[in-house]
N, C-alpha and C positions, 0 to 999 in steps of 0.2 A: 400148371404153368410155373416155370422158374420166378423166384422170387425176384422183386426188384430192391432197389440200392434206398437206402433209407440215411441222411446225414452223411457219414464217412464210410459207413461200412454197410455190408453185404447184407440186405434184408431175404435170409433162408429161409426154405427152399422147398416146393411143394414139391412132393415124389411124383415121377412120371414112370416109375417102374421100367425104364429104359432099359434092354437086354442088352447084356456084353458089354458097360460100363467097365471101363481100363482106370480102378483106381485099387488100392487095397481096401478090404474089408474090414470096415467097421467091427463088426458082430453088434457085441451088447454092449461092451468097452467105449471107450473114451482116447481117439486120439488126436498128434498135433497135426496140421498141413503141414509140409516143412515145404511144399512148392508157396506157399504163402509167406513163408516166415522171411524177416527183414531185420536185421542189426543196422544201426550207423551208431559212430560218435559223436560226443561234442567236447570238445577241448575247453576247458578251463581256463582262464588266463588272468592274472594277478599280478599288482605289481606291489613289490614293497623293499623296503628300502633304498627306494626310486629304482629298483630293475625290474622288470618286467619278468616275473616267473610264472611256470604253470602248475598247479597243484592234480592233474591229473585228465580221466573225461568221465564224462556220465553217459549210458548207455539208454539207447532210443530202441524200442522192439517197436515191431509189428505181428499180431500174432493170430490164426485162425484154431481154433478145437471142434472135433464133428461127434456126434455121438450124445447119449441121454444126458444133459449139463442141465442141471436147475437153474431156474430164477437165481439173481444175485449172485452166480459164479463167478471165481474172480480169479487171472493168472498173477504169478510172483514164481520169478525170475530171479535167480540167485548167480550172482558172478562169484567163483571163488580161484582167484589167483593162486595159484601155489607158494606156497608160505608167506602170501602177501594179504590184504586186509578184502574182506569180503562184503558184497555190497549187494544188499533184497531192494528190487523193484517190484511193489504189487500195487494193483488197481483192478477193480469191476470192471469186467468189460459187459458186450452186451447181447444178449441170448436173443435167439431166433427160437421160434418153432418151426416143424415141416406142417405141409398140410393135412395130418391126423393131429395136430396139437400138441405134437410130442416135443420139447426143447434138442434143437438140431445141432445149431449150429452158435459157437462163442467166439466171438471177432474185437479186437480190440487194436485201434491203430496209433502210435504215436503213444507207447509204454513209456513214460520217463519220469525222473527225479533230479531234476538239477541236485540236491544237497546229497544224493550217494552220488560222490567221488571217487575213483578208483587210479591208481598211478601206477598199474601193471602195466609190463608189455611183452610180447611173445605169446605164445599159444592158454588161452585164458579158457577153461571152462564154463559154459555157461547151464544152470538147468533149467528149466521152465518148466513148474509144475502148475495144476488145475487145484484150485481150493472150491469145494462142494458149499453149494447156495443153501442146501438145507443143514449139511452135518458139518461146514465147515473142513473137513478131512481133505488132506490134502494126498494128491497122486502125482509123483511124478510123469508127465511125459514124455523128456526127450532132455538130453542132455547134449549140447552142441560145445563144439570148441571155435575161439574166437583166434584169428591172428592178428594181434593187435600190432600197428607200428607208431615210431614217434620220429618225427623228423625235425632237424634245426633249422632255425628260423635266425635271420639278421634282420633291422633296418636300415634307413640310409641308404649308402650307397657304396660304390666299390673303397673308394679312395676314403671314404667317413664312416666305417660301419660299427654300428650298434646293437649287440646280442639282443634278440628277443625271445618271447618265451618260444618253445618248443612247440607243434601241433601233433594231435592222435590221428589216425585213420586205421580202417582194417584193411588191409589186403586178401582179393577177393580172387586170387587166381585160381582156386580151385573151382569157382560157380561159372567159367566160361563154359562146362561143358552141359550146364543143369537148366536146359533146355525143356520146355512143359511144350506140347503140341495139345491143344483144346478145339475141340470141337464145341463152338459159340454159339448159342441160342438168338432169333432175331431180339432186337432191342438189347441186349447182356450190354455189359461193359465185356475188358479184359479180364482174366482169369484173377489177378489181384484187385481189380479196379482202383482206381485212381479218378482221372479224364480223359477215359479211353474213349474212340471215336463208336458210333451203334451202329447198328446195320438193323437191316427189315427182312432181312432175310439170313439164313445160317452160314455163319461163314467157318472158317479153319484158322487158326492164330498159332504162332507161335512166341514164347515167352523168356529172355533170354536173360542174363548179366553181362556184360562186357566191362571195359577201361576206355572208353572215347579221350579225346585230346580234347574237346568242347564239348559240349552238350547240343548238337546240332540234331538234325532228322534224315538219319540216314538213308532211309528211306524214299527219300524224294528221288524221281527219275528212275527207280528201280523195278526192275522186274524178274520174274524166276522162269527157271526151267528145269523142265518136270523130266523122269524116264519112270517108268514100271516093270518090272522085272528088266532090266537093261534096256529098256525100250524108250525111244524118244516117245512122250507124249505132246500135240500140239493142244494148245489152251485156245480153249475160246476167248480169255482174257487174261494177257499175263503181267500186268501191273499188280505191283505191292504196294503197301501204305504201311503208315506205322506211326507209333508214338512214344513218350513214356511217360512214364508215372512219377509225376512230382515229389512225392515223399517219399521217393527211393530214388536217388540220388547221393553222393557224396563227395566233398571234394577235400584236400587238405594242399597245401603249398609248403613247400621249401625253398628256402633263399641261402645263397653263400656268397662269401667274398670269391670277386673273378680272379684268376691267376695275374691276371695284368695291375689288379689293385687300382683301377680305374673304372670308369662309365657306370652301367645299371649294375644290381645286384644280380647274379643267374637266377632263373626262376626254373624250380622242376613240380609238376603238376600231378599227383594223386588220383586222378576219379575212379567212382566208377556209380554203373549205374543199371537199372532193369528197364528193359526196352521191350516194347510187342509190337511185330509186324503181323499184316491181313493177309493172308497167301491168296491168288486171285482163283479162291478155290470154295467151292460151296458143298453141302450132303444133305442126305434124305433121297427116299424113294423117289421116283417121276411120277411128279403129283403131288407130293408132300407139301403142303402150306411153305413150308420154312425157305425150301429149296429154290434157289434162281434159275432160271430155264435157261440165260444167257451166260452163265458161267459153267466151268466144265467141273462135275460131281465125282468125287473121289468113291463114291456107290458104284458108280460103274466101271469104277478098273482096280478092282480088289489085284494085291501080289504084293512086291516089297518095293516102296517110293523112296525115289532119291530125289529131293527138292533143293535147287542150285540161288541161293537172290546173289543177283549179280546189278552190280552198278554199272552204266555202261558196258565196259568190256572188263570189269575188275568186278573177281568175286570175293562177297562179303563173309556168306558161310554156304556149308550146305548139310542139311539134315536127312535121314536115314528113319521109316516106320514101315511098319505093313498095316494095309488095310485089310483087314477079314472080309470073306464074301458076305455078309449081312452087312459091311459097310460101315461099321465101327473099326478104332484103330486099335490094334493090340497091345495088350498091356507090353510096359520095355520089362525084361527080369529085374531089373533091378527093385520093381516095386515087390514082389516076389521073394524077394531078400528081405522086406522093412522099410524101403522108400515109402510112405506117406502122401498121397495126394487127396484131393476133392471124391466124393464119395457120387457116385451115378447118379443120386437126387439133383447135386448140385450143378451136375455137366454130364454130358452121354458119355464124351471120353476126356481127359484129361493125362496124360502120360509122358513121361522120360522119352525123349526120341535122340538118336544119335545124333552127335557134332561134328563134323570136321570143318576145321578153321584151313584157310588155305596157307600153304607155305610162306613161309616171309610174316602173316598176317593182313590184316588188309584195315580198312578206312576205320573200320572199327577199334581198333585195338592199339590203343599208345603205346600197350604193354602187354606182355604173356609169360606168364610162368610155367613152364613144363613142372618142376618139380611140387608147387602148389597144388597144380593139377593131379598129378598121381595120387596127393593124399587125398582128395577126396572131394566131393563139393556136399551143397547143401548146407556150410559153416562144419566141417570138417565128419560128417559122413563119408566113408570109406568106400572108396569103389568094392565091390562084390563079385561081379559080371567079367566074364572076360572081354566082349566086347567093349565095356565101358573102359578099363583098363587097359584096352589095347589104344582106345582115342584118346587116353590121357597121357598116353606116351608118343603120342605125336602131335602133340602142342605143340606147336614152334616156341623156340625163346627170343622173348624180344622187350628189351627193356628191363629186366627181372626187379619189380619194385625192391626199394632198399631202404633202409632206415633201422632204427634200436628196436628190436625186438623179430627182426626176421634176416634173411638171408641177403648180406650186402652185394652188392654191383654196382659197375657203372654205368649212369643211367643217362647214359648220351648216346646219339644216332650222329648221323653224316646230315640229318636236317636240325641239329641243336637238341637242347635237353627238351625230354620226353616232357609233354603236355603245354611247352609251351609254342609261343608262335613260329611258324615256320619259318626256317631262314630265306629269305629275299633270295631270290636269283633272278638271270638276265630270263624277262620273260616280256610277254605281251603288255601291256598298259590300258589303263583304267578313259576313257572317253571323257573327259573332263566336262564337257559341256554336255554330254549324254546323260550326267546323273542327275535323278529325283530321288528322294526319302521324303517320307512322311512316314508317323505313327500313328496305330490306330488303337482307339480305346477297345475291351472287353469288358462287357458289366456282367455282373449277375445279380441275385440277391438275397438278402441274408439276415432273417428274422422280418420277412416282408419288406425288406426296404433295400432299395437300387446302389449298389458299390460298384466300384474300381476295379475289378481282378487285377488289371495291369495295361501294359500296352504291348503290340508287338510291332515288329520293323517291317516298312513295305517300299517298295521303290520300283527304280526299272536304272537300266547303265547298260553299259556297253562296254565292250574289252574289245582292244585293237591290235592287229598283230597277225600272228602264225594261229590261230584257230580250229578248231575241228567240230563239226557238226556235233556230237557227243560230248563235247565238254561240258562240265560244270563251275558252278561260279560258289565259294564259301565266304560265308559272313559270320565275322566274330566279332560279339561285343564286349566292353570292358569299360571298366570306370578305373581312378587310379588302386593299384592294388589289388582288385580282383578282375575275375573273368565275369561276368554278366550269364552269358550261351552263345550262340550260335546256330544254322542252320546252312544247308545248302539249295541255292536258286536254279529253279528253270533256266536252262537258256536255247538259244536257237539260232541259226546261224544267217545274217543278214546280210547285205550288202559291202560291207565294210569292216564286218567284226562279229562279235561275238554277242548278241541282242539278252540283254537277261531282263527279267521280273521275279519278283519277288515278294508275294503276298503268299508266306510261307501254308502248306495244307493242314499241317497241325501244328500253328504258330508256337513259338516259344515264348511265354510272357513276359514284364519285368517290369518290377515298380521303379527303377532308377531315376531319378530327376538331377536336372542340370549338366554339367559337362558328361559327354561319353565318348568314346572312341570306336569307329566302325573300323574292322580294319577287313579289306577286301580281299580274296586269293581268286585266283583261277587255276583249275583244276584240270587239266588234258586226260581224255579217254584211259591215257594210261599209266594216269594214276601221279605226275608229277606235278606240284604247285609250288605256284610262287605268289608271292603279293605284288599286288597292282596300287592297292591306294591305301588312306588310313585317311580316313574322313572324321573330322573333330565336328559333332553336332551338341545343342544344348536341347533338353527336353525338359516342357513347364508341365505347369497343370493348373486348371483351372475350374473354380466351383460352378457349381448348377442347382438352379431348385427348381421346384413344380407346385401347383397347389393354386391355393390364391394368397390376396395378401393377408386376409384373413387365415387361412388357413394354409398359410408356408409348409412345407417339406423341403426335404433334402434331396436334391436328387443324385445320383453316381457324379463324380467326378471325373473329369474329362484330360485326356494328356496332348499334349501338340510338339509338334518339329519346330523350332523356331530359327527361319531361316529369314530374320534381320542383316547376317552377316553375309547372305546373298545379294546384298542391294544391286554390288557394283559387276555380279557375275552374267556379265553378257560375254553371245557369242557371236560372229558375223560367222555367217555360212554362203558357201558361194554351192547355189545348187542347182544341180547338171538335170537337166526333165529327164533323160532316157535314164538315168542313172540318180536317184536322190543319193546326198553322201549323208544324211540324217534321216532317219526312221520317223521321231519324232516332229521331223520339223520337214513335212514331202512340201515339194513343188505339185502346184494344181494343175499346172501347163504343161505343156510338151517343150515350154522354154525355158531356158537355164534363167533363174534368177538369183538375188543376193538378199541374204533372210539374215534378221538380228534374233535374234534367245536372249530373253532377258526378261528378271526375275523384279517381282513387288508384294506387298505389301497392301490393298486396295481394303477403299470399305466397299459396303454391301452393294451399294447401289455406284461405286466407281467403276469395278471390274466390267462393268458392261459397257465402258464409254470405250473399251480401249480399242475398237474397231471403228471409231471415227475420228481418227488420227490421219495429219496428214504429216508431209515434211518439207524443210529446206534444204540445200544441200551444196557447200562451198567447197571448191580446192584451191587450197594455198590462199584462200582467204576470198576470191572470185563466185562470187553465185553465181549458179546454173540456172540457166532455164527450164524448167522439167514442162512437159506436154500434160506431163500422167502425174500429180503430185500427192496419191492416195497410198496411204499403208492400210494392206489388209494383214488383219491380225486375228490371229484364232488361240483360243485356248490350250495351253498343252496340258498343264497339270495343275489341278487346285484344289488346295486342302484348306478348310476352315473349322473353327472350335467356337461355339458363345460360351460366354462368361454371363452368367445372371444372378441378379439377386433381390430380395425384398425391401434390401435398404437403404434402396434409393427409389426416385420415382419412374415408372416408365418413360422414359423423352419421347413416345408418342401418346404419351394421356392416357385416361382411361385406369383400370383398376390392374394392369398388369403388371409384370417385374419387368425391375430394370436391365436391358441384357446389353453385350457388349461384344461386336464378333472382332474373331480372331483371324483372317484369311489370309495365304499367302499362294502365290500363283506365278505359275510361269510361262509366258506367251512367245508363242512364234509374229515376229511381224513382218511381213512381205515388206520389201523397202521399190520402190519404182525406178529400178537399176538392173540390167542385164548384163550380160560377158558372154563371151567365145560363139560357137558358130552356131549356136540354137538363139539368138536374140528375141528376146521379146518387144514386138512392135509398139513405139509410141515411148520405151522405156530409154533413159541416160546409157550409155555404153561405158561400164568401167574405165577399160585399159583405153579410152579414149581422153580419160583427164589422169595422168597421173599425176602423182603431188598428193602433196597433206587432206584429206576428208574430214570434212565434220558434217552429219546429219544430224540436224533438228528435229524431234518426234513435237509435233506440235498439237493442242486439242484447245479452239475455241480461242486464236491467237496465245496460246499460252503455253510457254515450255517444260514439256512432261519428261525427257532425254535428251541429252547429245551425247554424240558417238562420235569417237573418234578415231581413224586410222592414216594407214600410210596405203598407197596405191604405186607398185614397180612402176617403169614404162614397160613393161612386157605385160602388164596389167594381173601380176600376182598380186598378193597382200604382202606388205611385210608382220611378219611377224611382233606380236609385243613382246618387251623382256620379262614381261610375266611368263612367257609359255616357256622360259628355261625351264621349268618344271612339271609344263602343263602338255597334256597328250591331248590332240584332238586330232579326229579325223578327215583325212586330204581335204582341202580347200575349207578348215574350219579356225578360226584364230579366236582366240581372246580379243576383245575391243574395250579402247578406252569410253569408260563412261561418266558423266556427269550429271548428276540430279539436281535441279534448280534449288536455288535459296527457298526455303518454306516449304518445296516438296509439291507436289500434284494430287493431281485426281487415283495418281497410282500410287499413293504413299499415306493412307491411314497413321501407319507409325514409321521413324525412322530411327536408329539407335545410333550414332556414333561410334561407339565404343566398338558396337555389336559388326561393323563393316570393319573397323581396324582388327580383325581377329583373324582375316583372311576372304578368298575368293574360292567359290568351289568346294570350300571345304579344307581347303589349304589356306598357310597361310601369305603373307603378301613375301615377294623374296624382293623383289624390283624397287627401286627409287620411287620409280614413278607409280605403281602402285599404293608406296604406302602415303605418298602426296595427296591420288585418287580419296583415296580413307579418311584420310583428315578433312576432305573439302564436305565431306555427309555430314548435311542440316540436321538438326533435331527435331522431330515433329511428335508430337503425342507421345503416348507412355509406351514403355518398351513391353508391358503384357495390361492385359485387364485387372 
């Protein structure tokens, strides 16, 4: 049985004498993986004589060795610059045995030295040798070459700028083509691992580098398609997934004065990263423990595979192997040459598989270098292969990273400079009153005791417009000055627009706290986007314990969406029964009704009062008579966090802790009001009072809302001067709202401050909006 993952690294590997294993040959020798190996930088940054300089970067390995390695082996990694200063990183890393007791495998993740410094840049040699556990003796492995670049850095802004220090990064155009295809053991990680997803069964992976614009999940919505010797294949299952691995990553940022000497600084974006997609592909005999009966088995159609992932109708890459009739994949030549991979104990097959990236590029790739590519990948391994050499000369070029120490260009497209946000165009609009976010915490733990990982973004929205079935919807996060990630949303096509959610499949984490910036795109089948919104949220966090009071513990800490500054974000909805124009907020009847969306704040035991509301309901200052004077109100969205602690007393007695919840919610309320020709019997008829409206949301004689609007005589809505900025869908408007002095049963906290920040997620542009803002009571504390 393949060994399991131990701390960060790979606990190796019991031999299963697996036949026709696609890696090189060990023997008796000692060599490196180089499909494992990982460089990144880290930049240095210094100020002194009040200027901000950089004295260079230190270099970060990841590094696997397979072969007889004793106890206490240890690698060290020698940078040597051409006639520049040369800098050893060594550390123990940590020995595996296979299952004869023999020492297999030397894995060490996360090689570094902050104090060797290094202030080269261009093509930098690297070695990586093995120092022996018993004799100390040192052997080189492998000698890699590094492309280092530096890029300049300003702050400020266009019309005030301030030189700052420089940052490093490698450019990594030659690794687009250094593709690993592995055959995955049930329960494995990825072939690096990281926090790869498992499976129960054998699946096929492929392992890749690319240049992303974000760090999103490419993957989502994707699926492949297969031929076999020129042959369409139909899949029993053709969804892809995918992930990538946190510690391989890198990003670097450049900034410059804009040619206008005005507005932001340009920002041009560096990444890059290793990504592993699950081909919806499974192996083994029929019968085999490992094999999925409902997935289609690369066993039974041995010849030459062309594997297509395509996103919608835009393809990502497509890959090129043969499978052997015994059903393993064959080795690529190149390993044949001295390519390096995992040894048959470690994986049945592991292997070099062919790249073609599609003309132009595609969602992957901010950037390509053709002539990077030629030299070689692997960190400057040299193509050998004809084959491999003929896909390196069709790399498309796009973008051609630039900076001190590599090959300059200009590093702009007709969507703005490469990596950062895409320029706006006339496009569809974001559903104003459609959006929900919340965060959700990730715990795990660590030395027995419950932490944070982080939190990821979840919601649902809507996009309005010219839509298509196949679209996707992209979310990028940022705080001031960096990029956070990203990913891309489900979406589907509803009534009105373009329906998304968002509780990403291999969420992207983040510890960020307090202001962020979501900024929203939608994305058409064929491949054009634009932004829709740019939602400003604040993210808290709050502690937790367990245990008793005698015996407290800590428990994970907890993160929350803090939508205080939703108080005054209602909606009126005028909804049609044959036709709801809100997803989230359907009519129960076959009769057109008029529905409020509006957001609170409630404690634990409030939230449950809000469906015994009724109301009043005046135009132009005249109260009506209503027959029917009940609001029914249902839940649409609610998120809540407790806050607890030991050091205060429980407020219900007894020996427990004191907690404190956090809940915010957003409710649909039915109002006892009809329009047009589906009337609801017993209900007020709109366009029968027009003039000035105010409804009262009342609970127990007491005022929880008013609403206010304008009513045509043709018995439209007029619009508020909020919605100059605001998109909602046919017969949906922003409504003026008003919360009572001291707040309700739906207002646990209320912030001031936190409503004058905006509506929606935006902020107020209207008079009367920021009027609205000011008139918010303060009630309780704005967190726990």
């Amino acid at each position: 049985m393949l060994g399991r993952l131990c701390g960060l690294v790979w606990v190796c590997c019991a031999l299963l004498g697996a036949a026709g294993g696609a890696s090189a040959q060990a023997g008796d020798g000692v060599y490196l993986d180089d499909g494992y190996t990982w460089f990144s930088l880290t930049s240095h940054r210094a100020v002194r004589g009040g200027q901000p300089v950089s004295d260079g970067w230190s270099l970060l390995s990841n590094l696997r060795a397979w072969g007889p390695i004793p106890n206490r082996s240890a690698f060290k990694v020698v940078v040597e610059p051409p006639g520049g200063k040369v800098g050893v990183y060594q550390f123990q890393g940590q020995v595996y045995p296979d299952a004869n007791g023999k020492n297999a495998c030397l894995v060490i993740v996360g090689l570094r030295n902050t104090d060797v410094v290094i202030p080269a840049v261009g093509l930098v040699p690297v070695k990586v040798y093995l120092i022996n556990g018993d004799t100390d003796e040192e052997t080189l492995l492998r000698t890699y070459t590094l492309d280092v670049r530096r890029v300049a850095r300003f702050s400020g802004s266009g019309s005030n700028p301030s030189p700052d220090a420089p940052v490093y990064y490698l450019a990594r155009g030659g690794e687009v083509l250094a593709s690993i295809i592995h055959r995955r053991w049930p329960r494995d990680p990825s072939y690096v691992w990281d926090n790869s997803q498992r499976y129960d069964h054998n699946v096929v992976e492929v392992l890749f580098t690319h240049a992303p614009e974000l760090f999103d999940n490419p993957a989502h919505m994707s699926h492949a398609v297969v031929t076999v010797d020129g042959q369409p294949l139909r899949l029993a299952h053709d969804e892809v997934v995918g992930g990538f691995t946190s510690d391989r990553q890198e990003r670097a940022e450049a900034t410059s004065v804009p040619a206008s000497k005005t507005g932001p600084l340009d920002r041009t974006a560096f990444a890059s990263r290793q990504y592993y997609v699950v081909l919806p592909l499974t192996w083994g005999k029929d019968g085999d423990r490992g094999r999925r009966a409902d997935w289609t088995a690369i066993d039974d159609h041995p010849g030459a595979w062309e594997v297509t992932w395509v996103q919608g109708t835009n393809v990502l890459r497509t890959w090129r192997f043969r499978v052997q009739p015994d059903g393993h994949i064959a080795q690529h030549p190149e390993e044949a040459a001295g390519l390096q991979l995992a040894p048959a104990n470690f994986c049945p097959d592991a292997t070099l598989c062919e790249t073609v990236i599609p003309g132009g590029g595609s969602i992957l790739d901010a950037r390509l270098s053709p002539d990077e590519a030629k030299r070689g990948a692997f960190y400057g391994r040299a193509w050998t292969t004809p084959d491999m050499q003929a896909s390196a000369a069709r790399v498309p070029d796009r973008n051609t990273a630039a900076g001190v120490g590599g090959p300059a260009a200009t590093v702009t497209t007709a969507a703005g400079p490469a990596g950062a946000a895409p320029t706006p165009t006339a496009a569809p609009r974001l559903d104003a009153a459609g959006l929900w976010l919340e965060v959700k915490t990730h715990e795990d733990t660590r030395d027995g005791k419950p932490y944070a990982k982080g939190w990821s973004l979840h919601g649902s929205a809507r996009v309005l417009g010219d839509v298509g079935p196949r679209d996707t919807f992209r979310v990028r996060l940022t705080v001031p000055g960096k990029e956070l990630g990203g990913f891309l949303a489900s979406a589907e096509r509803s009534q009105r627009g373009l329906a998304v959610t968002f509780p990403p499949i291999n969420p992207t984490l983040f510890t960020a706290t307090g202001p962020v910036e979501v900024e929203l795109y939608h994305r058409s089948a064929a491949g054009a986007e634009s932004q829709v919104a740019v939602q400003h949220i604040v993210v808290g966090k709050v502690t937790r314990v367990r245990g008793s009071r005698n015996t407290p513990q800590a428990d994970a800490e907890h993160y929350y969406l803090d939508h205080h500054a939703d108080a005054l974000s209602s909606a009126l909805l005028k909804i049609d029964g044959r036709d709801p124009a809100y997803d989230f907020a359907p009519n129960t009847s076959r009769d057109n009704a008029l529905n409020i969306v509006w957001h609170l704040s409630p404690t634990d035991a409030g939230w449950h009062l809000a469906n015994e509301g009724y109301c009043r309901i005046s135009v132009d200052g005249q109260r009506l008579t209503l027959t029917d004077d009940k609001v029914r109100t249902g839940v649409e969205a609610n998120a809540v966090v407790t806050h607890s602690s030991w050091a205060k007393p429980d407020p219900r007695g007894g020996a427990g802790s004191y907690f404190e919840e956090l809940r915010f919610c957003r409710l649909s309320s039915r109002l006892p009001v009809t329009w047009g020709a589906e009337k609801a019997p017993g209900y007020v008829v709109l366009e029968d009072h027009p003039g000035r409206w105010e409804v009262q949301y009342l609970h127990q004689q007491r005022p929880v809302r008013t609403w206010r609007f304008t009513v045509n005589a043709d018995g439209s809505i007029a619009p508020h001067p909020e919605q100059a900025t605001l998109a909602m869908a046919a017969d949906g408007m922003f409504v003026e709202t008003e919360i009572p002095a001291g707040g309700s049963f739906a207002d646990a906290r209320l912030v001031p401050a936190a409503a004058q920040r905006g509506r929606f997620g935006g902020p107020w542009v209207s008079a009367e909006g920021k009027s609205l803002a000011a008139r918010v009571p303060s009630k309780g504390q704005a967190a726990p």
